[in-house]
N, C-alpha and C positions, 0 to 999 in steps of 0.2 A: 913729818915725812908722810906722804900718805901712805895710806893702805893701797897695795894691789893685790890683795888674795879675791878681793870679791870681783875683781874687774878679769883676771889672768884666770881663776875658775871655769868660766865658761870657753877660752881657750883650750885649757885643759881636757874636758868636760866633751867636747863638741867635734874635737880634730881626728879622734877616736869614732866616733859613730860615722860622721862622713865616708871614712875608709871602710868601718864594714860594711856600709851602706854601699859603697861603689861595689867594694868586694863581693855584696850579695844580688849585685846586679848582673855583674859581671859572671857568676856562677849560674843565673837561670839564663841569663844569654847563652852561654858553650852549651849546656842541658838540650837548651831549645836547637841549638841548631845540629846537634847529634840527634838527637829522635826526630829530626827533619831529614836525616840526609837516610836512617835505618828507616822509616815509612817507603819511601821514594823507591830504596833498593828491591823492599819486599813484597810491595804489593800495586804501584800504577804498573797498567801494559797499556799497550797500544799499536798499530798495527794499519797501514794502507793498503790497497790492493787498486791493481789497472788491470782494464777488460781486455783479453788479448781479441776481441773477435773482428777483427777489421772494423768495416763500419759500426759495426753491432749488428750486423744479423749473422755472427759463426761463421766457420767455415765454409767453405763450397768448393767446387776444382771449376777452375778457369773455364769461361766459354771459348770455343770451337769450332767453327763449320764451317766445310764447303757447302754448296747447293748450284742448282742448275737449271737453266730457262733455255726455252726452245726461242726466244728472241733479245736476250740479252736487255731484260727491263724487268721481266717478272720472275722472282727468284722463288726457287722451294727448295724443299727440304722432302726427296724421295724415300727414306731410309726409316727405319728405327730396330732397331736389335731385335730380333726375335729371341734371344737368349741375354738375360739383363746382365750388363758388365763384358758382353761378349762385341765387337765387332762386327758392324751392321753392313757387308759385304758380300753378304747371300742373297741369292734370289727370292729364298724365303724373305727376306728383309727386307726385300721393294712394296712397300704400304702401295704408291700409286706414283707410277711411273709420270715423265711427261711426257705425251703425244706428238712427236714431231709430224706435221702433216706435211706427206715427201710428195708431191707430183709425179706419177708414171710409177711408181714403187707396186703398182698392179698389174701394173701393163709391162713386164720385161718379155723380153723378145730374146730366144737364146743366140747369140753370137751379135747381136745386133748393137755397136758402143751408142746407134745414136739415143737408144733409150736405158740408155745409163741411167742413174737418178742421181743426187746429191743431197745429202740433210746438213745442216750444220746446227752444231747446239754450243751452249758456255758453259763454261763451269767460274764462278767465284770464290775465293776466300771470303767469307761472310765480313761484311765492313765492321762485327763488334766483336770479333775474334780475338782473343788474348796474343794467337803468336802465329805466325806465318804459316802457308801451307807449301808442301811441296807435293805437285801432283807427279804420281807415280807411275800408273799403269794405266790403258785403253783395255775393255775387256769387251766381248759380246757375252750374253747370257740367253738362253731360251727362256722366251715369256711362257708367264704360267698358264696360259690357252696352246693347246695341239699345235704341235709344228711338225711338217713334212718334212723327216731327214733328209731326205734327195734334191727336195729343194735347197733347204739350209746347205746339205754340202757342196751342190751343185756353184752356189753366189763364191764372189770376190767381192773382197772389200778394201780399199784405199783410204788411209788413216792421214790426219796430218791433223798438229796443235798451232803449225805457224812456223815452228823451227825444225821438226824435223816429222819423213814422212814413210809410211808404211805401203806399200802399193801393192795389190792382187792377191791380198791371206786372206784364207781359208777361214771359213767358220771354227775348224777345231784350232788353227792355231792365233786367233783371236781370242779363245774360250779359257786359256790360259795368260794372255794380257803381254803387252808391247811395252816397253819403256816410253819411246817418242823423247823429248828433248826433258821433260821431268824438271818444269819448270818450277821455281820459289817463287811464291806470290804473296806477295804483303794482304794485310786485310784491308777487301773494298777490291782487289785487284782481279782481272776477270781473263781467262786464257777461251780464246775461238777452237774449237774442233770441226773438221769436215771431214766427214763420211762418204765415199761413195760407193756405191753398189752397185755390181755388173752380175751379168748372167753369163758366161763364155758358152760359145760353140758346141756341146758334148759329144762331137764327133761323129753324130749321123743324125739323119729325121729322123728315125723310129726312138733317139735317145731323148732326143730334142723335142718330141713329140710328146713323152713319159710324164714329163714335168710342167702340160699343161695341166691348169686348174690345181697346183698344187700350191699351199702355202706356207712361207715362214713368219713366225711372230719372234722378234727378236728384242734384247733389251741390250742399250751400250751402257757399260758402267765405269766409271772413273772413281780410281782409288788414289785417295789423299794422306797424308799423312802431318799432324802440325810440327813444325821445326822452329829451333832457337833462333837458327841466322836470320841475318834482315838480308831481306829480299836488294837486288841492285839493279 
């Protein structure tokens, strides 16, 4: 009968080590993946971040303007704040007006309509304006060169945007400002003004006579405000 101790030995012997073997693999594997997962908790960070500055160059407050041309092609910019953050609707604040050049506006005649004068000038919402303008007021201002009260008070003046019209006020109540029809104008959009100027009658030569060689320097000013509505 043969012998199986030398053969069954290594059986014995072998089926033993395997399992601790797997067992001692098995224990540095759970090892490793516990001081994998205690690293991970204690010590990576990490962290994104997005530029909030619109395109990249920061903040800014939306652009805005109206401006104004004596023929509706050449457009400016009258104005700048003489107090910063302040509202550039003072006379102080007129940098350099534009020159409407009026025909007969030297030569008035007291009572006489055939030498009336006529100016017309625009105003636009600036074509790269953020939001629509709604012009507000018509006003006159005294330019800053000497002006003859008697003259100044003596004129009428007739307003009109198109829609709606002011006929025969007075310097002082121009000097305070008119509504007119306070239209909303998309940007690029341009409303017409007409001005005209009379002298009336004063009620005798010797009055009529007073207010030769006398002059007014006068400036019209139009006040805008930007608005959310869109324009129709």
């Amino acid at each position: 009968m043969p012998d199986n101790t030398t053969q069954t030995s290594p059986v014995i012997i072998e089926e033993p080590r395997r399992r601790r073997r797997a067992a001692a693999f098995l224990g540095i594997g759970a090892l490793g993946a516990m001081a994998l997962i205690g690293v991970t908790m204690a010590s990576f960070t990490d962290a994104e971040y997005a530029a909030l500055n619109g395109s990249g160059d920061g903040y800014a407050v939306a652009a805005w303007n109206i401006q104004i041309s004596a023929d509706g092609n050449a457009w400016v910019d009258t104005t700048s704040p003489s107090t910063p953050g302040q509202p550039d609707n003072l006379p102080i604040d007129v940098q350099a007006p534009i020159d409407l050049a009026i025909a007969g506006a030297d030569a008035l005649v007291p009572g006489d309509a055939a030498t009336n004068v006529t100016a017309t000038l625009y105003v636009r919402n600036e074509d790269t304006s953020a939001r629509n303008a709604q012009l507000l007021k018509f006003r006159l201002l005294e330019d800053s060169t000497a002006t003859d009260t008697a003259l100044r008070d003596a004129l009428r003046f007739t307003v009109s945007d198109g829609q709606s019209t002011f006929a025969s006020l007075s310097y002082s109540a121009l000097s305070t400002g008119v509504a007119l029809s306070q239209p909303v104008i998309a940007p690029g959009s341009v409303v017409t003004y007409t001005i005209t100027v009379s002298l009336p009658d004063q009620g005798s030569a010797t009055q009529n006579a007073a207010l030769q060689g006398l002059r007014a320097n006068l400036l019209a000013a139009i006040d805008g405000v930007s608005t959310v509505a869109a324009a129709t």
